[in-house]
Structure formats: structure tokens, C-alpha cells
C-alpha positions, 0 to 999 in steps of 0.5 A: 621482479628480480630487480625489485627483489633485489632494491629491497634487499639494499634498503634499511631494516625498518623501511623494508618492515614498513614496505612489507607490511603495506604489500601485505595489507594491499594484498588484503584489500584486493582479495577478491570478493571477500574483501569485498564484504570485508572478510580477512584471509583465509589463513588469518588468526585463530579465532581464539587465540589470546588478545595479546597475540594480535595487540591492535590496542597496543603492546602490552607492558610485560613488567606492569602483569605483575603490578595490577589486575587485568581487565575484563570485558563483558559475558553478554555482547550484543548487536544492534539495533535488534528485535530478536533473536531466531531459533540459532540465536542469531540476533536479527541485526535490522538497520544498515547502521550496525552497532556492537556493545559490551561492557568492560571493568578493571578492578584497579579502576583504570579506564580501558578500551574494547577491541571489536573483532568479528568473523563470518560464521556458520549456522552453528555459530562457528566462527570461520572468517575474520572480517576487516570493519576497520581499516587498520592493521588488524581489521577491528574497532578498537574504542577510546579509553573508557571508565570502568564499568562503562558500557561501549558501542562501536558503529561497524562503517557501511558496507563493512557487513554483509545482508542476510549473513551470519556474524559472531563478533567478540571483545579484549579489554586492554588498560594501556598496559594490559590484555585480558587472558581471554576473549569475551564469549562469542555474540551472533548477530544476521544483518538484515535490511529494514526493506528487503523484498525478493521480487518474482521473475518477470513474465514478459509475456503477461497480457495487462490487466483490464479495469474494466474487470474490476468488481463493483465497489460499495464506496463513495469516493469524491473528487478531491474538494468536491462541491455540495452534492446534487442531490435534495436530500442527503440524510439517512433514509426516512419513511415516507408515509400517507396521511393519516386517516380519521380512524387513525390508519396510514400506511407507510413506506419504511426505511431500507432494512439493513442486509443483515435483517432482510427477510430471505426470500422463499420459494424462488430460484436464484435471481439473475443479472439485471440486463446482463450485469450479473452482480446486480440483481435482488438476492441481497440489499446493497449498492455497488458501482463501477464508474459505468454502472451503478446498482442499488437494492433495497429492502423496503417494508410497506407498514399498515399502522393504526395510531403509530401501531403496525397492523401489517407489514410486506417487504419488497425488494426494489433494484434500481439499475443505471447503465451509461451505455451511451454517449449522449444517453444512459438507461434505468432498470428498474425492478420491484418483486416482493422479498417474501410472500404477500402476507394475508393481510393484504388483500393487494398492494398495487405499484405504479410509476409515477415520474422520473426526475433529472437536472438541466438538458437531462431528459428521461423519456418515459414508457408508458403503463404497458412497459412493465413486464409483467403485472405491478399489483401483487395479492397474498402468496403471490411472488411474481417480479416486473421490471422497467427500463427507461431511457435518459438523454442530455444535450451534447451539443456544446462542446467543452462542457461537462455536467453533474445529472442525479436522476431520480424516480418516484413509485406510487401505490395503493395499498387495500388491507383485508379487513373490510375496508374499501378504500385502499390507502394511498402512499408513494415512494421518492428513491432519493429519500431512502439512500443509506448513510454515505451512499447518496451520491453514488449514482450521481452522473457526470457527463462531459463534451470534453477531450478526457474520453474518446467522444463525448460520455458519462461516468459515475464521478464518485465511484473510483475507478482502479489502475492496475499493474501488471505485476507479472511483467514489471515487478519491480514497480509493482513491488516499490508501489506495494511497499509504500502503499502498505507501509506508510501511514497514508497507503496511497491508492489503497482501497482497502485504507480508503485512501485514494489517489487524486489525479493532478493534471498539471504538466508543469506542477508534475514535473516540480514535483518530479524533480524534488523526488527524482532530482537528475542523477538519482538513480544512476547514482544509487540504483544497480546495474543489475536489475536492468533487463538488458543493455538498452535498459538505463536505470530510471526513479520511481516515485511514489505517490505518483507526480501526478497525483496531490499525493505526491511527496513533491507537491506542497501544501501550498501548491494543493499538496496533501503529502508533501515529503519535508525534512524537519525545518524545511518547507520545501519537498523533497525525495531525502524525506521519502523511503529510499529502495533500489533494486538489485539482483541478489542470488537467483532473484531480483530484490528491492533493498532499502539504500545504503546507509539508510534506515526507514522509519516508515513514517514517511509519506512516500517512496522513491526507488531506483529501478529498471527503467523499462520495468518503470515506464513500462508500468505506466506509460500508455497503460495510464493514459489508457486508463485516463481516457477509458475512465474518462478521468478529470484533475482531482478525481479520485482513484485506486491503485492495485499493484496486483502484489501480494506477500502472503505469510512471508513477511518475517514481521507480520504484515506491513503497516506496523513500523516493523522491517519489510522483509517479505517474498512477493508474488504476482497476481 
């Protein structure tokens, strides 16, 4: 040190000035983690001192005050891009490109520059350190020369600012000659990213859901480019009358009545499940399916008419339940009961089976009139319920195969009016001519002998299964998952869109698709180490819509791709069109960050995240192939995905979906 001290004694004036300076601005870049955001020493200048006593624009020409005006920057400075402003008045700067403008004007008419400093500030707006956002010797942005009247925007570099901290910034106006006296007035602005999710802690120890336990859903969800349903009719539901009679009569079944006009049943406890299935029973009209059970309950009036006018109307409820409770085999349960009491003008309506239908080796074995449970004609007051279960097989003999089945029932009946008459009047009913509309292809069956189930078996094909995350244990695959599925226009997987994901089963197309999403590399180069869980953890890409989905961003249009992610003029998919986010622990909790220097507009199609590699694989990896085989799931199968994450009223700008920021605090479900 003593040798270096006296070197720089020896030297000549300027060098020594020019040397000073460089240890001083050293000193300034290695000041620990301040410099790190960019903040300037702690005994720097006075906030507020005039503009000349730091002349980053230049020195002032003392002999040019006396010859012409100053000149003036603007009284409003604003930052951008921005929304608003909160309750201190900090404009919520949203986007990691920040811009800060003001206006300047010289009443000579010369053109001048703006200097841009700014400080980090309290919550009062106070200034308190001076920030270095460019690499000069004073730490600002100083604009070219602009005419008067002008408005300037400068762009603060990436990775100048900091997220979630308050900023005040203020402009000097100089002419080449000339600082204003004073500083403009102080504008507040916060960074924030455009995604910013505080994830939960995870739970390790949190036991994966089952979807299995999934409720019933009423939609009727294909596989992707299905072929013609089975089913002979298809149409909204119509009556389905007996021949008219020469006095004019006929009787009639009619059409199911919606659950909102149903009559309520009187008189008559809560109905249980139907074998044990507790959601399905005869309280209300509806259908509703998993992929192993499906369950259809009608209201249906049986009508008396004479010449189209209604003498007489009863209403039953009819339940048709299907269990695929076997692996060559699967079982109907079939219920009738009256919705209200038989009215007077009836003197008995008498039900019976008719037939059971079905497609190919699809056999149903019938029961004979005794197997009903209780009686099946009903006189006035009478309310009693009788069900029937009948039994089904198919030829499972062959192996590699798989089958499309839609069973069918017809119920006959003979309906005596109290008037008199002797003859009953005679009509039946068909289940496959009373769906309601979108419903008809709910309870068609696909049975295979092939490798996608463990043995052989059936599912209800156009019934999605859901593939839940464990989002206790892994959220930050659950968090990226949530994101893009909430917030881009085609919310992959989501249920409540309608939007579900379509199993691709190719290997070798799953791994292109990959590969344009998460090419080598990615992750390590823009994840944090951070949100690794511990030193045997490596950062992994998380892409989403899955690879092996015709979802996925990575699949072309060509190649069957319903969301491929493309850059204007490209046709080829790749990741750089996607919502980018990695992860990365932020205070005491772990948050999903929109990359550096990237701003989403969240009209893309999909996502890719860098995150903890156990957390990625983890969420997936045997769970998923769990989940393919239970649900016995094929290439173009539809399914849902429930990441089992939930914002709540956190979000700072509403809900996502609306191309506002995501900035919201998750919690696991």
C-alpha cells in the first residue's frame, strides 16, 4: 500500500485526477448489494441540491446567464408503462422495461436535454438513496438535445430497478449552456412485474390427490376429431306417443322437463344413492358422469290428450344408471317412481320392460318380470319407487381391440284413465329418444383389450377424466400451470373454460414439441438457484401445455397442433412466443417472476417456466402415468387439469384472463 501511495504522488496532476476518479467509481460498482440494484453511496449528493453542482450534461458557461433564459423542465414526470396510481401516489410502473418522461421548454427556443435521476424512496416518498441507472459518472440518463416543448422518454436498462420498491425520480433541463435553478418536482413510481405470484411453502409431506374423487360432471367432452356418435338419434329429446284412437285420444310420453320446471316431489324422504353412488339418485332431473359411472334422471309427464288437448297429465322420474364395474361386464340401474302423486285422473299407469339394446358382441342379460323390486303399475296417491338392475357383457377375447357400445332400454305401458273407459291406451318409451340437448353421447361406452388400462375394461369415453396436482407438495408447477391456464385465451385444461387437453401419444412428436419449448439449456440460463429445494436439485422447463398434449405450443398446425406458439412470419413453434416465468425465492417465500426483460401480453398460447426440477417432475412423472392407465386414457382423449391452485381476492387487478398484470398470492388446495 505504502509503494502504491507513493507512485501516485510521482505522477502528473491529470493522471492522478483521472485515476482517482476510476478508484472512486470501482468503489461504487463493488458497494455490496445496493450497487447491486443499482443504488449510489449512501453519503452521495443532496437530493436537492441545484442541478449545476452535479452537471452530468455538461458545464455550465457562467458568461452565457446573463444573455438568455434558462430553461424549464416540466411540473408533471411520469413513469411508464402505468395503470394507476395506489393510495401514496406511487404510480404502479407494470412492465420490466421501465420508461421515465417529462416535458422541457427554453424560451430562447433552444433545443436542451433532460437529465433523469432517481433515488429509492420511502413510503412517504422521501427520497433516500441516489440510484445509478446509467454507467456515468454521475449514475443518470442524460437525453439528446431536443426542441422546446418537446416531451422526452428515456428507457431505464434492465436490471437498473428493483421489483416491489418505491422510487421517486426528478429532471434538470440544460441548453449547452445553462441548468435550470431548480429541479423539477419529485414523481413516485413502484416497479412491479407484469407476473408476480408469491407461491405457498411447500408441504412435502402432502399425500396426492385422487381422481378418482373428482365429482361427477355434466359435460360431454369427445375425443379430439371424433367420429359420428352411436347413437341413432341425436336430436333434442320428442314425445313419444301411441296411436290416436277414433274418439281422438292418445297418450303420450313427453319430453323431459327441464330441472327448473320439475315438479317437487311431496310426502317422501330424501332419496338415497343408487347402489351406493350417492350423487346419483332422483331428487332432481340431471346427468352427470365420471369416466366409470354415468347417471341420467329424467322428468317425464305421461299426457292424456284428446285431439291434441291434454286431459291428464302424471309426472314420473326415470333414473338410468351405468356402472363399468367390470372388465368384460358393466351393469344398468334402472328406476321409475312417480315425481308427484298419481293424480285422480288416472285409474293406473302400468310400466313394464320391454328390451335392452346394445351394439356387436355387447349382450345384456335380461331379468325377467320378478326382478323388479317392488310393484310397477301405480294407482291415484300411490308413490312407491321400483328399480331394476340388469347386467351387460362384451367379447373380450380378442386382444388389441377396442369397442364403441351405447346401450339402450325401451319401457312399455298402458295407461287406464278414470273415465270410464276399459281399454287402457297403450304407449312405450325408447331412453335414447329423450337426451337433452349436447347430453346424447354421455353414456356411450368404450371398452378395449388394449395396453392402456391394467387388463382389459370400459370407460365412458366422452366423459374427461381430471389430473390433479398436488399443489401442497409441488407448487411451483402448480403455480406455472395456474397462470397459463388462467391467463391465456385458450386456458388449457380448464374446465370451467371448457377447454380441455388432448392426450398426444406420440414419443417422437412429444419430444419436438419439447424441444421448440425448452430447447437444452434453457432453464439454467434463466432460472434461479434459489427455488431448488436442495443441492441435488438441477433446474428444470416446465412447459405448458404439456408435450404431450395437441395443446402444446410446440406442436404445428401441420403436425395436428391446436396451439402452436409462433413468432410473427414463422411457422415454426417456438418457446420465445410463450409466457416466460421462472421461480425464485423472494423475502421468506418462494415467487413465480415474469423473465427478465420481458413483458407478457398474454395473448400467447402457452408457458414455460424455469423451475425446481423436483417440483416439475415430481408433479408429473409416475402420478401421470398413474393417472393414464386408471382412466384408461388413449391418443386424442380429452382431459382436464385442475392445478388445485387458488388466488382468492389477492390479485391486484382482478381475476386473470383480462390481460391485466398477475400479481396475486396462491394458496394450495
Amino acid at each position: 500500500m505504502h509503494h502504491f501511495v507513493s507512485l501516485y504522488r510521482r505522477l502528473r496532476p491529470g493522471l492522478r485526477g483521472r485515476i482517482a476518479a476510476g478508484v472512486a467509481m470501482l468503489l461504487l460498482l463493488g458497494a455490496g448489494p445496493a450497487s447491486a440494484a443499482g443504488a449510489g453511496s449512501a453519503d452521495g449528493p443532496d437530493p436537492n441540491a441545484a442541478p449545476s453542482s452535479r452537471p452530468a450534461a455538461g458545464p455550465e458557461v457562467k458568461s452565457a446567464a446573463a444573455a438568455g433564459s434558462r430553461p424549464v423542465s416540466g411540473k408533471n414526470p411520469t413513469a411508464a408503462p402505468s395503470k394507476r396510481k395506489d393510495a401514496a401516489g406511487f404510480q404502479r410502473v407494470i412492465s420490466q422495461k421501465v420508461q421515465l418522461k417529462n416535458t422541457v421548454t427554453d424560451a430562447d427556443g433552444d433545443k436542451s436535454t433532460l437529465t433523469f435521476e432517481v433515488w429509492t424512496a420511502d413510503a412517504a416518498g422521501n427520497p433516500k438513496t441516489k440510484v445509478k441507472i446509467d454507467d456515468n459518472e454521475y449514475g443518470v440518463i442524460v437525453s439528446p438535445y431536443v426542441a422546446s416543448g418537446s416531451l422526452v422518454t428515456v428507457d431505464v436498462p434492465a436490471g437498473k430497478l428493483s421489483m416491489n420498491t418505491n422510487y421517486v425520480f426528478h429532471t434538470s433541463a440544460f441548453d449547452g449552456s445553462l441548468y435550470e435553478t431548480e429541479w423539477s418536482p419529485w414523481a413516485r413510481f413502484r416497479v412491479e412485474l407484469p407476473v408476480d405470484l408469491t407461491l405457498p411453502a411447500p408441504d412435502y409431506s402432502a399425500s396426492d390427490p385422487s381422481s378418482f374423487d373428482v365429482p361427477p360432471s355434466p359435460y360431454q367432452t369427445k375425443p379430439l376429431g371424433s367420429p359420428a356418435a352411436l347413437s341413432a338419434k341425436s336430436d333434442p329429446a320428442v314425445e313419444q306417443c301411441g296411436p290416436v284412437d277414433e274418439d281422438g285420444r292418445q297418450v303420450c310420453f313427453g319430453k323431459p322437463i327441464p330441472k327448473s320446471k320439475a315438479p317437487k316431489k311431496v310426502a317422501r324422504a330424501a332419496t338415497a344413492g343408487t347402489a351406493g353412488v350417492e350423487w346419483c339418485n332422483t331428487d332432481f332431473p340431471s346427468i352427470l358422469a365420471t369416466r366409470f359411472t354415468e347417471c341420467d334422471v329424467r322428468a317425464v309427464p305421461v299426457i292424456i290428450r284428446t285431439d291434441g288437448v291434454p286431459d291428464a297429465i302424471a309426472y314420473f322420474t326415470f333414473l338410468r344408471m351405468i356402472e363399468l364395474d367390470g372388465q368384460n361386464s358393466f351393469t344398468e340401474h334402472l328406476t321409475i317412481e312417480p315425481a308427484q302423486q298419481i293424480p285422480l285422473d288416472f285409474a293406473e299407469i302400468n310400466m313394464k320392460l320391454a328390451e335392452h339394446l346394445c351394439q356387436d358382441s355387447c349382450k345384456p342379460i335380461e331379468p325377467g318380470p320378478d326382478a323388479w323390486t317392488e310393484k310397477t303399475w301405480w294407482t291415484p296417491g300411490d308413490m312407491h319407487s321400483t328399480s331394476l338392475t340388469t347386467p351387460y357383457t362384451w367379447d373380450a377375447s380378442v386382444a388389441d381391440k377396442k369397442y364403441l357400445f351405447k346401450p339402450d332400454v325401451k319401457i312399455d305401458a298402458a295407461i287406464l284413465p278414470s273415465d270410464g273407459k276399459i281399454r287402457p291406451f297403450q304407449t312405450g318409451y325408447q331412453w335414447s329418444k329423450g337426451y337433452s340437448g349436447g347430453t346424447e353421447d354421455l353414456d356411450q361406452i368404450r371398452c378395449d383389450t388394449t395396453t392402456a388400462g391394467p387388463g382389459t375394461g370400459c370407460v365412458f369415453v366422452n366423459s374427461a377424466p381430471t389430473y390433479l396436482f398436488n399443489a401442497k407438495a409441488f407448487p411451483q408447477a402448480a403455480a406455472h400451470g395456474w397462470l397459463i391456464q388462467q391467463s391465456t385465451p385458450n386456458h388449457p385444461g380448464s374446465k370451467s373454460a371448457q377447454k380441455p387437453l388432448y392426450y398426444m401419444g406420440d414419443s417422437a412428436q412429444n419430444s419436438r414439441s419439447r424441444n421448440r419449448i425448452c430447447p437444452t439449456g434453457w432453464a439454467a440460463e434463466n432460472g434461479d438457484a434459489s427455488a431448488l429445494v436442495d443441492a441435488a436439485d438441477t433446474l428444470n422447463c416446465d412447459e405448458f401445455a404439456f408435450a404431450s398434449s395437441y395443446n402444446s405450443g410446440g406442436m404445428s398446425s401441420a403436425e395436428g397442433g391446436l396451439n402452436p406458439a409462433l413468432k410473427p412470419g414463422s411457422t415454426t413453434p417456438t418457446g420465445a412466443a410463450c409466457i416466460g416465468t421462472y421461480a425464485k425465492k423472494h423475502g421468506t417465500a418462494v415467487h413465480l417472476f415474469s423473465l427478465n426483460a420481458t413483458d407478457p401480453t398474454f395473448k400467447e398460447v402457452c408457458g414455460r417456466s424455469a423451475i425446481s426440477g423436483m417440483h416439475n417432475q415430481e408433479s408429473m412423472g409416475n402420478h401421470f402415468a398413474t393417472f393414464m392407465r386408471d382412466m384408461r386414457i388413449m391418443d386424442k382423449d380429452a382431459y382436464w387439469l385442475d392445478t388445485r391452485m387458488s388466488a382468492g381476492n389477492t390479485c391486484l387487478y382482478g381475476m386473470p384472463g383480462n390481460g391485466e398484470p398477475v400479481i396475486c398470492k396462491l394458496t394450495a388446495q
